[in-house]
N, C-alpha and C positions, 0 to 999 in steps of 0.2 A: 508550322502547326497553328492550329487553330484557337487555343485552347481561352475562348476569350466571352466567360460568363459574367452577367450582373450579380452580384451577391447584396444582401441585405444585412446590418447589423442588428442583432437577437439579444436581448440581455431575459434571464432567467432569475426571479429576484421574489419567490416564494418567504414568505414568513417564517424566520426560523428559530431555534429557542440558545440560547447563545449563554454560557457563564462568564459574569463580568470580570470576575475577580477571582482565576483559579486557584492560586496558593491560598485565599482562605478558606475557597471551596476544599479542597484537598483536607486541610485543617479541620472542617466540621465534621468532616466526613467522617476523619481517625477519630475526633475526638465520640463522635455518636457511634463507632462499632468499639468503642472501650479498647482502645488500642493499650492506653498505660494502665489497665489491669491483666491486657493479655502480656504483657516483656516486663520478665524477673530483673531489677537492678543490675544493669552492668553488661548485659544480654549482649552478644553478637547478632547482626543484625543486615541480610543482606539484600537488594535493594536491589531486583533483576530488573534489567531495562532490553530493551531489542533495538533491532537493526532497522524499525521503518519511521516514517516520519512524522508527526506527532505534534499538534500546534498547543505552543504554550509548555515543550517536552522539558524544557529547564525548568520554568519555575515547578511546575509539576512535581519534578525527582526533590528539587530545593526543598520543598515544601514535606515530601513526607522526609527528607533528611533531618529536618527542623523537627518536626513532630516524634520522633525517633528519639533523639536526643533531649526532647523535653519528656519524652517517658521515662526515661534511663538508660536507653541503649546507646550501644557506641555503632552506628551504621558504616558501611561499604557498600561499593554499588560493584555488583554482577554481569556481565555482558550474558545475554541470554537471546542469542541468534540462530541456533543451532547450524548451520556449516558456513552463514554467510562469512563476508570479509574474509575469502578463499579460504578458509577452515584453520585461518591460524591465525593466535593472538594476537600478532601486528595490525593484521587485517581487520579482525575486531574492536580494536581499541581504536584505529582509524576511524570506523564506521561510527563508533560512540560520538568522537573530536568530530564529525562532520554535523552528527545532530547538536553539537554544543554540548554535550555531555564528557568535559575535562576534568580532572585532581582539582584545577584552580577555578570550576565554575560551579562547584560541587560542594568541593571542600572536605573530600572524604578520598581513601582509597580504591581505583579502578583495580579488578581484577578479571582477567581476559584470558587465564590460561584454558584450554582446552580439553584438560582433562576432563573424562566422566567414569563414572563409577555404575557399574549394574547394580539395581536396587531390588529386581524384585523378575518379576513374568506374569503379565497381564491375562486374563481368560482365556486368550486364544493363542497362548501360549510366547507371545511376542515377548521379546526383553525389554526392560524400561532400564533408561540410563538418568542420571542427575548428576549436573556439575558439581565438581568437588570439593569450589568455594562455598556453595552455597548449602550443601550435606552436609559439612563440618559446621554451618552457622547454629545460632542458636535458634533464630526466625528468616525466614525470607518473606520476604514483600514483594512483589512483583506490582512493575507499572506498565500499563498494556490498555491498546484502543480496540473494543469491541466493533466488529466491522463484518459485513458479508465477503467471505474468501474468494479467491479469485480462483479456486480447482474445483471446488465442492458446493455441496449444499448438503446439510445438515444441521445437529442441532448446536453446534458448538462447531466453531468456524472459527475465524481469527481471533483471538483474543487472549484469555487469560488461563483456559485448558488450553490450548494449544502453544501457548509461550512454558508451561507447566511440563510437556511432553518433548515438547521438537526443542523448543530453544533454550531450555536449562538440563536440554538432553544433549546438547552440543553434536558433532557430528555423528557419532555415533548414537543416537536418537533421532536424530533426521533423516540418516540413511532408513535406516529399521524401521519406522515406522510410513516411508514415502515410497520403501521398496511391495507395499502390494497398491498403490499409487488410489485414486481417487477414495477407492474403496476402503481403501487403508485407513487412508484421511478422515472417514466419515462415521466408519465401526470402530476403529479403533483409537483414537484418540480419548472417550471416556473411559472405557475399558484402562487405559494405562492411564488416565487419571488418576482413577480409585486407585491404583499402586503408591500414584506418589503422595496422595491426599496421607494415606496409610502408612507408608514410611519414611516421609521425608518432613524437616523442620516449616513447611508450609504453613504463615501464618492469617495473611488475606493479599487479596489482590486489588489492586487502585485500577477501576473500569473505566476505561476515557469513550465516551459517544461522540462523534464528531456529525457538525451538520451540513448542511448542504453547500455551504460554502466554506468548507473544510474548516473552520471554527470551533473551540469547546462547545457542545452543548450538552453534556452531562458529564459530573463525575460523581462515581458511587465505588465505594468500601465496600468490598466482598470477603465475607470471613470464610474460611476454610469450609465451614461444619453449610455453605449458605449455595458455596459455587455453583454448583451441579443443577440446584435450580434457580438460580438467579442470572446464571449469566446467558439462559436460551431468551430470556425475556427483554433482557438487553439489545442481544443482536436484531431483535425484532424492531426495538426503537431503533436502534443504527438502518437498519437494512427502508426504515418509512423514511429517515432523511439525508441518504446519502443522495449525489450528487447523480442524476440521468441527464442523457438527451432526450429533448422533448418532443423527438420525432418518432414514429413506429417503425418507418420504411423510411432507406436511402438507396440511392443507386450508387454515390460514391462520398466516403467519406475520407477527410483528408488531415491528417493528425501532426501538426508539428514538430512534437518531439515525444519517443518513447524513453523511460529510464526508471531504473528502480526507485528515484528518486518520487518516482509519481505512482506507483505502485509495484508490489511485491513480481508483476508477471511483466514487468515494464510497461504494458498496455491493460486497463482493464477491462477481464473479461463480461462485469456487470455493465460497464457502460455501451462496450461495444456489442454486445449479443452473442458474442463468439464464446465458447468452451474449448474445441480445438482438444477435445482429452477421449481416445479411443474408447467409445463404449459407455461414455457419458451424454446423457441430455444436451440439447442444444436452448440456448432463451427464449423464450415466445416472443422476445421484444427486445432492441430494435433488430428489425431485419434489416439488412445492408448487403448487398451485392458485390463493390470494392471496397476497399480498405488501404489506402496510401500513408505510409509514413516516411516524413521526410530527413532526420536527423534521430542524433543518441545524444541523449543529456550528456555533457561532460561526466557529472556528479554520479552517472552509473558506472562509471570506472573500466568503460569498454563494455560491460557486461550486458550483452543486448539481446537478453531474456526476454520473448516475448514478441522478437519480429516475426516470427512463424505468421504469427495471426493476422498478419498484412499479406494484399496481395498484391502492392507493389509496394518499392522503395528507391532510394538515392544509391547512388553509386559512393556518394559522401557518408550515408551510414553505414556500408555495407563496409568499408574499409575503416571505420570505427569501431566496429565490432574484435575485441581481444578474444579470441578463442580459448583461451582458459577460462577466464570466469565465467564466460557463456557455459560452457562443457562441463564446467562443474557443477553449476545451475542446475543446467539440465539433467547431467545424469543422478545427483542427488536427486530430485523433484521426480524423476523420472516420465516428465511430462516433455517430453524430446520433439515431440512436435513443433510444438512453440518453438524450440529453437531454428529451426530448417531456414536458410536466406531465399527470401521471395526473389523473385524477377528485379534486375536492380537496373537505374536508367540512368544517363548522366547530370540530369536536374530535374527541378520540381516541378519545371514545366513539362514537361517527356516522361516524367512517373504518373503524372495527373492526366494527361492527353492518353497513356496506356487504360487507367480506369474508364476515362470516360467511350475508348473506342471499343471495352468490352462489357459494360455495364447492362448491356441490352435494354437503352433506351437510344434509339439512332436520332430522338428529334429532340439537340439541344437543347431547344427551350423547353421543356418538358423533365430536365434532369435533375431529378434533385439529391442535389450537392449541400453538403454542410465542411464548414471548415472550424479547426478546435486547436488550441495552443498544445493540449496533452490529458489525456481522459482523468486529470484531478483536478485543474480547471475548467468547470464549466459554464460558470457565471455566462460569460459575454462567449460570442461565437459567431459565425458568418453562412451564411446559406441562400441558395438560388429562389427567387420568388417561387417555384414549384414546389420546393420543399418548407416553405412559409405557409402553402396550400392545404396544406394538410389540417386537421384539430390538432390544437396546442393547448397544453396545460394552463388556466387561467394568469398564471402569475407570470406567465411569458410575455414581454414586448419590444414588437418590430419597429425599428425605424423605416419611416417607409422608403429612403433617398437610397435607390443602388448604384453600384459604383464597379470597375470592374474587376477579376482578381488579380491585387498589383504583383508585378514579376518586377526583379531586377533586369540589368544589363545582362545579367549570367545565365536568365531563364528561372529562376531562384524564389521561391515566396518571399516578400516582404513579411516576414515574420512579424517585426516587434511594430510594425506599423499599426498590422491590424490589431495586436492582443497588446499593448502598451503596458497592461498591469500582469502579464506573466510572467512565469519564473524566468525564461529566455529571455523577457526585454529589459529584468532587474536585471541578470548576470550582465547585459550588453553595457547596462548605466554604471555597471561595477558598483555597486550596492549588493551589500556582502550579504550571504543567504546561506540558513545553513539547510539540510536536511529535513529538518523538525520547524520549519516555515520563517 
């Protein structure tokens, strides 16, 4: 095979707004929404966290623990995933302990049962559920990263309605409200807001903005009575600095490793341009023609949500892939696409040589290729002088020296050669990493 292009190294290194110091940030923040005039002496107090990954996610939960307990409350923290960690409290409390969210890093009670309780029926008639630890509290607090969803677009997307509905709605809240699928997603999440705004202990929610290089760069205290218009304004700052590639067009792009651990759909659909959801828009940007992914993070636990949206792969992931959590993924999400296994080949050189012999550009030097460790890393990255050819966003720069794309003996990418500070080349130096960065 042929497969033997010049690449460029790209670093992406835009100005971004960064908090230095989040457990005091967290601290101002209760203390300016008058948290210890909202919690009566002695107050139960629960402390919903979720399943994704979250920089800075310990001192963060610490910090409103701390703040809780200098009100008067006595706090517990919530698992608030709705069917993640296979839809049972093992699984849940697992997924907490990988983001470093333990009884001993915490210093409070984890409660991860699965129970939920129907609270209400939203406009369109839908049920709303709420977990049972968190009903029975006297406040809940929710800590949650405003961010653009990886199904939808609307006005409330990831965040702190949707941690509010799906994932202190536990499975049955994620089924219900994922069973009329995008659409679902997009009408009905505030609709079954207002239920729980209305009958649940809902006290405010802790908004995490994250920037371009997955860094704190905002945290804001959202009071109950504030959500509904405060948190569309949010995802607007999220959605101006999350993390893109700074190309419009590729003919094949080649992705290191897919995994929940890098986003909720294993790949994301904001980076990569794909949607992949029957009946939904497609991105105006980037257009990409293939799509190669080569491996499944350990840390997504088999769960290889999200290779749909590749249209080739490893013969190594494709036999990493555990068909239960996949299956449950999918059919909860009901976005079953994503899950389908692409074209699988026996190495990286042979999945890569597939895109490039179908990408419809037949003149090598002409093709442009970008290479990426996993769509949550995108600082540094790798691409053929063609694809350097294009306009690129000011704060982009090429090294001009290329070099070719290195294969092992196996045919295999040198992975951690090229991305040296990714999550793959920390797990290889065993420099322990959790979830939550």
């Amino acid at each position: 095979m042929s497969t033997v292009l010049p690449i460029q190294r790209l670093l992406q290194e835009p100005e971004q707004p960064e908090v230095s110091d989040p457990e005091a940030a967290v601290l101002a923040e209760l203390e300016r929404v008058g948290l210890a005039q909202r919690l009566r002496p002695g107050a139960s107090v629960a402390v919903a966290v979720g399943s994704r990954g979250i920089a800075n996610l310990v001192p963060i939960v610490q910090a409103v623990i701390k703040a809780v307990r200098q009100a008067g409350g006595q706090p517990f923290v919530v698992a608030a995933m709705g069917s993640h960690g296979g839809a049972t409290p093992e699984g849940q409390r697992a997924l907490l302990a990988e983001l470093g969210i333990t009884e001993q890093a915490v210093g409070v009670p984890i409660k991860t049962d699965m129970d939920a309780r129907r609270i209400g029926t939203n406009e369109f008639g839908l049920p709303v559920y709420w977990d049972c630890n968190a009903l029975a509290a006297d406040a809940v607090i929710t800590v949650s990263r405003i961010k653009p969803h990886t199904d939808f677009r609307g006005r409330f997307e990831s965040g702190i309605v949707k941690m509010l509905v799906v994932g202190l709605g536990k499975r049955l809240g994620a089924e219900s409200i994922h069973r009329y699928g995008a659409r679902g997603l997009r009408t009905m999440l505030e609709a079954s807001a207002r239920v729980v705004l209305e009958k649940t202990p809902f006290l405010l929610g802790v908004a995490i903005v994250e920037n371009f290089y997955d860094q704190t760069a905002l945290i804001r205290a959202v009071p109950r009575e504030e959500l509904l218009a405060e948190e569309p304004k949010l995802l607007e700052q999220a959605r101006q600095l999350m993390a893109t590639l700074p190309f419009d067009e590729l003919d094949v792009l080649v992705i290191g490793e897919l995994g929940k651990n890098y986003s909720g759909c294993g790949i994301d659909p904001n980076v990569i341009g794909r949607m992949y959801i029957a009946g939904e828009p497609e991105f105006d940007r980037p257009r990409i023609a293939r799509i190669v992914v080569l491996d499944l993070a350990p840390e997504s636990h088999g769960n290889g949500t999200g290779v749909g949206l590749a249209d080739f792969i490893t013969e190594r992931l494709r036999r990493a892939i555990d068909r239960r959590p996949t299956e449950v993924n999918a059919m909860v999400s009901t976005f079953v696409e994503r899950a389908r296994v692409p074209l699988a080949f026996e190495n990286d050189r042979a999945a890569i040589e597939a895109a490039l012999q179908t990408c419809w550009q037949p003149d090598r030097s002409k093709v442009r290729l970008a290479i990426i460790p996993n769509t949550l890393q995108l600082r540094e990255l790798w691409a053929t002088p063609a694809a350097c050819q294009q306009p690129l966003p000011p704060y982009v720069r090429i090294e001009p020296d290329c070099r070719p794309i290195p294969f092992d003996d196996n045919g295999n990418l040198r992975q951690e050669e090229l991305f040296p500070h990714s999550w793959r080349s920390y797990r290889a130096k065993g420099i322990l990493l959790t979830a939550a960065h």
